[in-house]
Every structure is written in structure tokens, then in C-alpha cells.
N, CA, C and O of each residue as an XYZ file, in Angstrom:
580
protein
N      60.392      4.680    -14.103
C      59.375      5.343    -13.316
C      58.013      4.739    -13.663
O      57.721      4.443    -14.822
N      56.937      4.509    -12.309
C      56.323      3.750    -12.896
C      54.961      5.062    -12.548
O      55.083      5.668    -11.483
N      54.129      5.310    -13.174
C      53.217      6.626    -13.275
C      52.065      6.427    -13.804
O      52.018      6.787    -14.980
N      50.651      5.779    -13.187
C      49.786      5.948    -14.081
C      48.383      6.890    -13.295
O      48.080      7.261    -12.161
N      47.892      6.963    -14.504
C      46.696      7.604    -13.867
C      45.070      6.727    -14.124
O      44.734      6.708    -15.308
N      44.351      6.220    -13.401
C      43.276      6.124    -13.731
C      41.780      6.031    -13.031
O      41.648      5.837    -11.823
N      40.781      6.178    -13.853
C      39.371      6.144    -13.564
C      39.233      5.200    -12.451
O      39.819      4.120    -12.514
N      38.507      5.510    -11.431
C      38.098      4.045    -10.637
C      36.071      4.463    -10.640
O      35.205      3.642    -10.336
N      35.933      5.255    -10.875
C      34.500      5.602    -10.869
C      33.902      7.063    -11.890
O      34.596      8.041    -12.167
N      32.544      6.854    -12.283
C      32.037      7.927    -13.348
C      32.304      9.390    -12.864
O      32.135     10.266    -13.712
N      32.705      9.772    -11.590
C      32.689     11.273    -11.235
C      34.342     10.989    -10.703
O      34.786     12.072    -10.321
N      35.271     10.006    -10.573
C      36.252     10.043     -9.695
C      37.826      9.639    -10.379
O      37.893      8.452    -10.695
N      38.601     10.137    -10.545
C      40.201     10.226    -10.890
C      40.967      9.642     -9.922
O      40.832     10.408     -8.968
N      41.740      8.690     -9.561
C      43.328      8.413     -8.640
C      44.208      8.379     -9.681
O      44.355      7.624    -10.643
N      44.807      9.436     -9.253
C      46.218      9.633     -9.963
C      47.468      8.684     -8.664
O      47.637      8.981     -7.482
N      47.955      7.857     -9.238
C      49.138      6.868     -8.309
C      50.956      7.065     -9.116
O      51.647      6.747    -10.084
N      50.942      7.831     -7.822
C      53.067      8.043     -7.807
C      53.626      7.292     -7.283
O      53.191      6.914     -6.195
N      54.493      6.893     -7.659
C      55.731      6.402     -7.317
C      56.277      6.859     -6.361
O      56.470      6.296     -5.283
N      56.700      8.381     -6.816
C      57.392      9.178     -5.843
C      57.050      9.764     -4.584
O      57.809     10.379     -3.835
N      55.685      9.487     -4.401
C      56.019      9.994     -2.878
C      56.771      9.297     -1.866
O      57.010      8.089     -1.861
N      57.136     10.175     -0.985
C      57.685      9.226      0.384
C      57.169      8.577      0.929
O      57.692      7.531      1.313
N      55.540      8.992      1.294
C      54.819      7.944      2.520
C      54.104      6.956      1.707
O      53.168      7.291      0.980
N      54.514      5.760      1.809
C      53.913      4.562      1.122
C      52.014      4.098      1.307
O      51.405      3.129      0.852
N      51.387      5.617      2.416
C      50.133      4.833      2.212
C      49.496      6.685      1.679
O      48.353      7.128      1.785
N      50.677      7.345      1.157
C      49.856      8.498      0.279
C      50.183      8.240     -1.086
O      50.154      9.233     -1.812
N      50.477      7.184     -1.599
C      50.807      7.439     -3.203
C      49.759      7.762     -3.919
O      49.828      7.779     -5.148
N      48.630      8.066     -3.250
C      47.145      8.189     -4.712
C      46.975      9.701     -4.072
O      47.019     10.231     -2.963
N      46.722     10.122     -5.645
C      45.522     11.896     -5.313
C      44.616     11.220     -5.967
O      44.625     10.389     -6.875
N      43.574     11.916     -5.113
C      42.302     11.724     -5.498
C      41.643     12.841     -5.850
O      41.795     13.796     -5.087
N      40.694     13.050     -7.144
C      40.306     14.304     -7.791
C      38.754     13.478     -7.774
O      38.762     12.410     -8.386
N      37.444     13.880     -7.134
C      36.246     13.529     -7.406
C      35.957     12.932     -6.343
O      36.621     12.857     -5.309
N      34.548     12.318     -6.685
C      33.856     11.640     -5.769
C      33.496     10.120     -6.196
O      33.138      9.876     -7.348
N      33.620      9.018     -5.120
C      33.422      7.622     -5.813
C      32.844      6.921     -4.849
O      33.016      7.510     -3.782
N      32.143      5.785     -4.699
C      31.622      5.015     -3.643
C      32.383      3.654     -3.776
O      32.326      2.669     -3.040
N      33.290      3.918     -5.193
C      34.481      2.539     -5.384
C      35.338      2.496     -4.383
O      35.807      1.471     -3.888
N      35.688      4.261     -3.883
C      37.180      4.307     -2.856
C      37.527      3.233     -2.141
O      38.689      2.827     -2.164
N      36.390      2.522     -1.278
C      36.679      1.834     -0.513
C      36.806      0.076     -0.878
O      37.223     -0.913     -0.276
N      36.160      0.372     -2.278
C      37.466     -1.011     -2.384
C      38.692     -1.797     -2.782
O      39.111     -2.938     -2.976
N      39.131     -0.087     -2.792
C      41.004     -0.281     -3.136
C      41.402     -0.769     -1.281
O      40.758     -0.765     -0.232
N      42.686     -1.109     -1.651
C      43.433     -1.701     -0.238
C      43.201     -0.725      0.841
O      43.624      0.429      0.776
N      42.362     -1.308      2.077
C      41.825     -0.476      2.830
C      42.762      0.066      3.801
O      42.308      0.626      4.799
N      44.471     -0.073      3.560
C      45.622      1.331      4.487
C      45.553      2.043      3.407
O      45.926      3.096      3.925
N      45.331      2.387      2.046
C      45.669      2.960      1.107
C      44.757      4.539      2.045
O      43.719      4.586      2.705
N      45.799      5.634      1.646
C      44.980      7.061      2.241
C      45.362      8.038      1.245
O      46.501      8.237      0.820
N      44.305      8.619      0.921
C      44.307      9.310     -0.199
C      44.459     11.407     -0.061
O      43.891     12.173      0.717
N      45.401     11.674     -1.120
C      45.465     13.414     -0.891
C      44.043     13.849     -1.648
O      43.611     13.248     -2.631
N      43.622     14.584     -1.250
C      42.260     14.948     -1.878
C      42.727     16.227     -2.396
O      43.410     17.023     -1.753
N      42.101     16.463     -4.246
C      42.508     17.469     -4.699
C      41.237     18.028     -5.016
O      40.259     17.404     -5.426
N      41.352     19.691     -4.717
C      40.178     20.148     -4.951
C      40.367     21.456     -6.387
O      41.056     22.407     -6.755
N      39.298     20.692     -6.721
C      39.484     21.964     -8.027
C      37.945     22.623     -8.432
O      36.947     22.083     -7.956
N      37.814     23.763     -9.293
C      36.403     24.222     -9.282
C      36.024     22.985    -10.689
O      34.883     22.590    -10.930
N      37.024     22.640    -11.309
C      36.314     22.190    -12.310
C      36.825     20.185    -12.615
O      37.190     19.566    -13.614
N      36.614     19.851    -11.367
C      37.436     18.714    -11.063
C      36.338     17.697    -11.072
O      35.240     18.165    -10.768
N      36.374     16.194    -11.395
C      34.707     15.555    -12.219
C      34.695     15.391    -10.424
O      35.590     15.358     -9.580
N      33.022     15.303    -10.365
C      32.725     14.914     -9.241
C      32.127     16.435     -8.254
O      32.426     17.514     -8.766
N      31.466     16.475     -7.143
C      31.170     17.058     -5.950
C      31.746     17.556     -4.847
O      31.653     16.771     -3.903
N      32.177     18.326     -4.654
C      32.702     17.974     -3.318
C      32.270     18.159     -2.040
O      33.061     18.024     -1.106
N      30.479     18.614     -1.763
C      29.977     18.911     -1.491
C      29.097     17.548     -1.332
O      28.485     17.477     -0.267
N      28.934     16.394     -2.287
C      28.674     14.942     -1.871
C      29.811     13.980     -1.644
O      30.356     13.413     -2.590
N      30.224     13.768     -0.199
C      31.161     13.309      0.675
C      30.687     11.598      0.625
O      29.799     11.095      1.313
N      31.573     10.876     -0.413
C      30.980      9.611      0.025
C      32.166      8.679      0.034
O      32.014      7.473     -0.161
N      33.319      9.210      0.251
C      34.484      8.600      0.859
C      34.329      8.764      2.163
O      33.736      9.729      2.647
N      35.042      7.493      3.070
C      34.749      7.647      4.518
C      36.483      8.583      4.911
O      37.651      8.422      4.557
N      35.799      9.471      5.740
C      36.930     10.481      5.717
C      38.398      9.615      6.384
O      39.497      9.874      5.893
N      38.302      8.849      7.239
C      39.582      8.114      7.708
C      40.484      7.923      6.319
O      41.711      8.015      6.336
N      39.747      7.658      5.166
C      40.839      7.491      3.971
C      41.666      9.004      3.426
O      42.564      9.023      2.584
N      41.377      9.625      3.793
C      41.475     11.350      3.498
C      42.710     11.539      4.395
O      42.396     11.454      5.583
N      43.708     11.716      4.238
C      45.036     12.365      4.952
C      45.432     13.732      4.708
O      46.131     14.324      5.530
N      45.010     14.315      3.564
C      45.599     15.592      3.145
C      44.274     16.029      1.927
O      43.590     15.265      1.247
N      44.260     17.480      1.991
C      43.148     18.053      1.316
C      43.984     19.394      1.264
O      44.370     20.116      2.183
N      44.184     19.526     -0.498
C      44.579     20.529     -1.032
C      43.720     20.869     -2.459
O      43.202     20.172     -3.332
N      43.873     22.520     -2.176
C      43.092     23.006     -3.258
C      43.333     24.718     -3.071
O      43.915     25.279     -2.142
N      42.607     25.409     -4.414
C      42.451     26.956     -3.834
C      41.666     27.210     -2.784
O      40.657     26.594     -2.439
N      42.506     28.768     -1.954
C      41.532     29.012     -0.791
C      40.386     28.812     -0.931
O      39.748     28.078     -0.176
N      39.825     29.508     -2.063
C      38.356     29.367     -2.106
C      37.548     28.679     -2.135
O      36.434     28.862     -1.644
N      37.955     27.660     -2.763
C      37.437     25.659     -2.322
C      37.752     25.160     -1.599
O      37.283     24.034     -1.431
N      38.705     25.646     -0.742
C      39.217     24.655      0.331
C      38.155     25.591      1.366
O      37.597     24.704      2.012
N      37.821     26.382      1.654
C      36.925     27.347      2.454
C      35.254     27.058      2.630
O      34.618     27.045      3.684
N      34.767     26.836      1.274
C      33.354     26.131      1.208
C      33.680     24.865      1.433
O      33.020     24.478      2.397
N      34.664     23.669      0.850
C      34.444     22.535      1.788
C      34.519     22.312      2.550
O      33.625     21.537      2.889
N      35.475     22.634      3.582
C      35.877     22.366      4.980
C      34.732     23.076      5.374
O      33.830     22.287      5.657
N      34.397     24.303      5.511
C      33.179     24.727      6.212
C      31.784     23.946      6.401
O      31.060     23.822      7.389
N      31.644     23.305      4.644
C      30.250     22.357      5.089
C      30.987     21.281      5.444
O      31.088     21.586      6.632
N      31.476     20.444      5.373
C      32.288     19.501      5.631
C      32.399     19.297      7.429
O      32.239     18.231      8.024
N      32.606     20.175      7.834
C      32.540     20.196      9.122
C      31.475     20.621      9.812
O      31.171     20.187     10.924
N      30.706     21.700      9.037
C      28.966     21.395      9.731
C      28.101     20.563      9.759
O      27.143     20.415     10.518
N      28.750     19.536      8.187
C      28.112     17.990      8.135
C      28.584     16.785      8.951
O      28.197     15.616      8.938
N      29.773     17.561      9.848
C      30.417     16.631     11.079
C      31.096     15.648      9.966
O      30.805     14.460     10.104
N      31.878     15.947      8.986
C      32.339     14.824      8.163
C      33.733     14.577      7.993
O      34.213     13.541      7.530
N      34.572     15.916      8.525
C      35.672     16.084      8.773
C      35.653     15.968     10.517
O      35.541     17.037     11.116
N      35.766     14.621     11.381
C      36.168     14.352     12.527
C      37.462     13.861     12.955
O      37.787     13.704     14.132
N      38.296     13.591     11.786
C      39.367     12.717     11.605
C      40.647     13.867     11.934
O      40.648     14.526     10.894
N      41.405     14.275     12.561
C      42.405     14.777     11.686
C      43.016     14.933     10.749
O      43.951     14.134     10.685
N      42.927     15.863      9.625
C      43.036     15.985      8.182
C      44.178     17.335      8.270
O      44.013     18.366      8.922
N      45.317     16.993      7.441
C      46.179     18.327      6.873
C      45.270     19.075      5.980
O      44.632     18.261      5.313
N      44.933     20.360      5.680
C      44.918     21.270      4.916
C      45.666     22.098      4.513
O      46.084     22.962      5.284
N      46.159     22.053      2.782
C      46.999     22.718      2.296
C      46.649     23.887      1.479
O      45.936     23.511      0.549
N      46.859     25.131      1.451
C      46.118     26.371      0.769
C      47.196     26.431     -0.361
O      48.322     26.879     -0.146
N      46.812     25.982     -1.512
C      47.776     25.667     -2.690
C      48.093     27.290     -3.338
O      49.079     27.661     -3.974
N      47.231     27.848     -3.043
C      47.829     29.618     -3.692
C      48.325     30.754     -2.306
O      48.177     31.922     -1.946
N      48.936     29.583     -1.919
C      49.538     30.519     -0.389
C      51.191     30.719     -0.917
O      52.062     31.375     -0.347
N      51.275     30.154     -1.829
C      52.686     29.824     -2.023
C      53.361     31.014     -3.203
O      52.960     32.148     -3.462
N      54.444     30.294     -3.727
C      54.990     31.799     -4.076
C      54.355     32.004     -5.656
O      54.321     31.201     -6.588
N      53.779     33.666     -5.550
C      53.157     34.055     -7.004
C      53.588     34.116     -8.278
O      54.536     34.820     -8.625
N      52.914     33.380     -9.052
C      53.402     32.902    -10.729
C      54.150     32.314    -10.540
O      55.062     32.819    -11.194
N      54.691     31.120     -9.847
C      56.106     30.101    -10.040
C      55.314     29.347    -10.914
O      54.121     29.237    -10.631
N      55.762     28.793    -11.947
C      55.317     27.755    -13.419
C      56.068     26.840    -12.838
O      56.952     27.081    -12.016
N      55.632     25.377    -13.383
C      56.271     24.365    -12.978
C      57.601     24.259    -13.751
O      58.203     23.261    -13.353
N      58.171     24.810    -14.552
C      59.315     24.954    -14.912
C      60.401     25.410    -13.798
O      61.382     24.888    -13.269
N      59.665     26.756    -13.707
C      60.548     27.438    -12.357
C      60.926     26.446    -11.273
O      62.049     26.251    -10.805
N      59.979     25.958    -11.015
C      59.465     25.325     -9.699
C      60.954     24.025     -9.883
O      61.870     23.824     -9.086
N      60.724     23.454    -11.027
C      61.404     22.597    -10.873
C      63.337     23.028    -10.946
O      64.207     22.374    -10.371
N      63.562     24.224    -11.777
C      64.935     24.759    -12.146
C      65.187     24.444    -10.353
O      66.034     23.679     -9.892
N      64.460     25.049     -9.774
C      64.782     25.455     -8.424
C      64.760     24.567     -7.158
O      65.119     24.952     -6.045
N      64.297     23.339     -7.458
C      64.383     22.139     -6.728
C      65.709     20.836     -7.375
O      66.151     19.838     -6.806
N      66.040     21.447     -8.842
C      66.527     20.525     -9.015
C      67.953     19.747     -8.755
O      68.280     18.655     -9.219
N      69.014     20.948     -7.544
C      69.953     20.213     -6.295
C      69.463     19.775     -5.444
O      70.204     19.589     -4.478
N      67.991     19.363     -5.289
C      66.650     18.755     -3.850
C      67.041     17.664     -4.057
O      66.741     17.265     -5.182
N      67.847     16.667     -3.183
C      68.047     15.016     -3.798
C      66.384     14.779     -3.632
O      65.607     14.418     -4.516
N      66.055     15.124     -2.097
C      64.766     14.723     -2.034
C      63.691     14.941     -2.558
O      63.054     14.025     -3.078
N      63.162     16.470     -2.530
C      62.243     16.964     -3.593
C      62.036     16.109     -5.106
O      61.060     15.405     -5.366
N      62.854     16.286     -5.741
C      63.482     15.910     -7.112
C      62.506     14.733     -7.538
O      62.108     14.602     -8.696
N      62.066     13.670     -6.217
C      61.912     12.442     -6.672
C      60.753     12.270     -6.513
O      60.169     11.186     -6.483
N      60.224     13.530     -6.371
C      58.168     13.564     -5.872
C      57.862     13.547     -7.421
O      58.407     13.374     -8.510
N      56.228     13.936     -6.631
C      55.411     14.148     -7.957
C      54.767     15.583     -6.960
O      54.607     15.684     -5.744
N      54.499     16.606     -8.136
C      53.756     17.501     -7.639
C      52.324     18.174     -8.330
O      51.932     17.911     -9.467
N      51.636     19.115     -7.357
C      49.916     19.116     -8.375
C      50.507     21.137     -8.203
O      51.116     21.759     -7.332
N      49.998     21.448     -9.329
C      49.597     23.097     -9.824
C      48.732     23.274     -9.969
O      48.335     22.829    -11.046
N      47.647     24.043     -9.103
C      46.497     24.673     -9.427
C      46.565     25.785     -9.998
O      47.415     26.597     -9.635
N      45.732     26.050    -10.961
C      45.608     27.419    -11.572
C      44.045     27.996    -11.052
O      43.158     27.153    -10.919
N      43.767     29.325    -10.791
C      42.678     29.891    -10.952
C      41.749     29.997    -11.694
O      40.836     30.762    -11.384
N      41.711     29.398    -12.675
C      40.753     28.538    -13.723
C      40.251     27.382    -13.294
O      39.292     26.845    -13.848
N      41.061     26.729    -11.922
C      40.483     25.539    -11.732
C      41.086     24.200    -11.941
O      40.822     23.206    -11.266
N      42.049     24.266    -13.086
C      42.348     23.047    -13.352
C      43.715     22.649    -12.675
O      44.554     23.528    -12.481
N      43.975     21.231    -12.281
C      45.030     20.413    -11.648
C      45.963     20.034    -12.563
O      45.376     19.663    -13.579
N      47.030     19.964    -12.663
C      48.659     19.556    -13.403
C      49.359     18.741    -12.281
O      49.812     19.175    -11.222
N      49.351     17.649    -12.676
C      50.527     16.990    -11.889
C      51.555     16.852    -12.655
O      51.702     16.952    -13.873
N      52.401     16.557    -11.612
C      53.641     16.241    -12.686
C      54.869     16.378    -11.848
O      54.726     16.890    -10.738
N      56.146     15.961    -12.257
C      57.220     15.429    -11.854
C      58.447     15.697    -12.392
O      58.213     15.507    -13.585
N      59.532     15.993    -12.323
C      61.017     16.666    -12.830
C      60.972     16.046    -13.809
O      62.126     16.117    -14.233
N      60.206     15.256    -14.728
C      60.322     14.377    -16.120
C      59.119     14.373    -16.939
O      59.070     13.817    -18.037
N      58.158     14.989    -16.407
C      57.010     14.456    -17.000
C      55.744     15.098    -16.480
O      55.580     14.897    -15.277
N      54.535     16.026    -17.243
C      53.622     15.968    -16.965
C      52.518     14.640    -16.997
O      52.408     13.987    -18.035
N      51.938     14.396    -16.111
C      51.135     12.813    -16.196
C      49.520     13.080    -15.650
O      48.710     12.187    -15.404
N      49.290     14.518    -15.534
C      47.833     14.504    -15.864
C      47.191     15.980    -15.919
O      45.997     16.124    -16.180
């Protein structure tokens, strides 16, 4: 498995999987960078939102076409998209995922007991937000950030 995580800028995180399926989402992106754009320009990034995640999210300086998916708690996903779209910055079609819509207190332990006859599931990587804010990725083998 090949799994790393790293810095591309002073406020900005890409975490890069292996495991996803779609070959131009393998990066989450946690922060803000004006580097984004000079990784491989099909590369499209999941945007993770956290309260305590390095970076802004409120200074938008990725060009949103790189943005495919934007997950976080309601409550951050609610103030960004709102200015975000009064700043006309979300024009693109973007998925939004409400990461505490899902089922209450599952630990990534659970999570995984219960995926683990998923041939498919099995071979992702997945992010846990907690209400504190902070992001967990990680994968049926391994936490990796």
C-alpha cells in the first residue's frame, strides 16, 4: 500500500490514497495553498473542512474547477458554502457531503468491523470528523493522518 501524506504549502495538507476508485480524486485537501495549482492540472481534489484544520476557508485561493467534493461538519460546511457562493466562488458543480449526517458514535473501528465483507469499501481510505474539529483518515490497516 502506497500512503503518504504531505505539506505542499505553509497553511495547506494533501493527504494522497491509493485507494480511491476515481483516479483524478486520490488527494484530500485540508487548507488553503496558492501551490494547488501546480500539481498535475486533471488532479481534483476532496476538500476537507475542519474548525481546526491549518489554513482559511473563508480565503478561497484554489480555483474551484479543482474542487470535486467538499466534506466537513454541518456547521462548516454551512458558513462556507454560504460565503462561498455569495463570493460567486462555488460556480462549478461541487458534491457536498454533511459528514455528521451519518450514523451516531460509529468509531472507526465499528465502521470498519462492518465494512469488512465490502470487497469494495474495504479498499478505500476514509476521513472521521469529530466535533472538536479534528480529521482522521485512515483505512482497514492503518491510521495515516
Amino acid at each position: 500500500m502506497n500512503t503518504r501524506v504531505f505539506n505542499i504549502g505553509r497553511e495547506c495538507f494533501v493527504i494522497f490514497s491509493d485507494e480511491l476508485n476515481n483516479r483524478k480524486e486520490k488527494f484530500s485537501l485540508i487548507g488553503n495553498s496558492e501551490k494547488i495549482n501546480d500539481l498535475d492540472s486533471d488532479v481534483k481534489f476532496v476538500r476537507l473542512l475542519s474548525n481546526y484544520y491549518p489554513g482559511d476557508p473563508f480565503r478561497y485561493n484554489d480555483t474551484p474547477e479543482r474542487i470535486s467534493k467538499i466534506i466537513g461538519l454541518n456547521a462548516n460546511l454551512k458558513s462556507y458554502v454560504s460565503y462561498s457562493q455569495n463570493s460567486r466562488l462555488l460556480d462549478s458543480p461541487i458534491q457536498i457531503i454533511v459528514a455528521d449526517n451519518n450514523d451516531a458514535g460509529i468509531t472507526e473501528r465499528k465502521f470498519i468491523k462492518k465494512i469488512e465483507n465490502d470487497v469494495i469499501k474495504k479498499r478505500h481510505s476514509f476521513a472521521s470528523f469529530y466535533k472538536d474539529g479534528n480529521v482522521r483518515i485512515f483505512n482497514k490497516n492503518e491510521l495515516f493522518f
